[in-house]
C-alpha positions, 0 to 999 in steps of 0.5 A, a space after each residue: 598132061 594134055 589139055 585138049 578144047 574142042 571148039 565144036 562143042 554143041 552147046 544146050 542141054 544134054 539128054 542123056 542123062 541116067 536114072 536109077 529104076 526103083 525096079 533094079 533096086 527091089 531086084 535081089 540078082 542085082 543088089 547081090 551083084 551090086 554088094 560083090 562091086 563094092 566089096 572088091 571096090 573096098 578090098 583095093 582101097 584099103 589105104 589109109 591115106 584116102 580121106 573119107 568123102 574121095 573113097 565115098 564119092 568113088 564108090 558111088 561111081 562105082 555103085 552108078 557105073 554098076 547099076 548103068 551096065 545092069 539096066 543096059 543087060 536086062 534092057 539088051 535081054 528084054 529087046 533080044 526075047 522080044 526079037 525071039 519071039 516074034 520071029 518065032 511065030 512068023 516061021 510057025 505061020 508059014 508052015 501052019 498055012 503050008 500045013 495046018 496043025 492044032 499043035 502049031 496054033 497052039 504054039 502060036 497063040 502061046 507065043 503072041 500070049 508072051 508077047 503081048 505079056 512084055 509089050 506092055 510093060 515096054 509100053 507103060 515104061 515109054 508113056 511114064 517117061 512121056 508123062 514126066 516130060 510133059 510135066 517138066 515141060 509144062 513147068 518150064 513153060 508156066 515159070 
């Protein structure tokens, strides 16, 4: 066994911490996927030998690492769809001033439709985040 210290530590409060999205919770693909983990989780720690409380904490580790690695697919997904589509609309711009077509300004006005459809929701997740760290602020702050 190796004990290592690091005297380096940077000592405050640590922000990165995980919240679970009640949205993953209402999203039937990811309970599905969630249901799977801990099925094979039980298959393996069919032990009699475990007590009760190490298997249940186990598993919730298991649900939270789970849950961590689908927040960060669909966050990934959500960036890369964004990032697709607004280059989309930058390469039909230049060839619709190159040579104009109702088709092409269709698909634009399409394109920047879908875009401004997920913008939002991007937006309203920031400013719920800046809300809740504004009030845990100004709990701080008045206690």
């Amino acid at each position: 066994m190796k004990l290592d210290i690091n005297h380096k530590k940077i000592f405050g409060k640590v922000t990165n911490t995980w919240r679970l999205k009640n949205i993953l919770l209402k999203n039937e693909w990811t309970n599905q996927e969630v249901k799977v983990e801990i099925k094979k989780y039980m298959e393996v720690n069919k032990d009699d030998n475990t007590t009760t409380q190490s298997l249940w904490d186990a598993a919730k580790a298991v649900i939270r690492r789970k849950y961590i690695a689908i927040q960060a697919f669909l966050k990934k997904e959500e960036r890369s769809q964004i990032h697709n589509l607004t280059l989309c609309p930058k390469e039909v711009v230049k060839e619709e001033q190159i040579k104009p077509k109702t088709s092409r300004r269709q698909e634009i006005i399409k394109t920047r439709a879908e875009i401004n459809a997920i913008e939002p929701k991007t937006q309203h997740r920031l400013m719920k985040l800046e809300a809740g760290y504004l009030k845990e602020l100004t709990k701080l702050i008045n206690h």
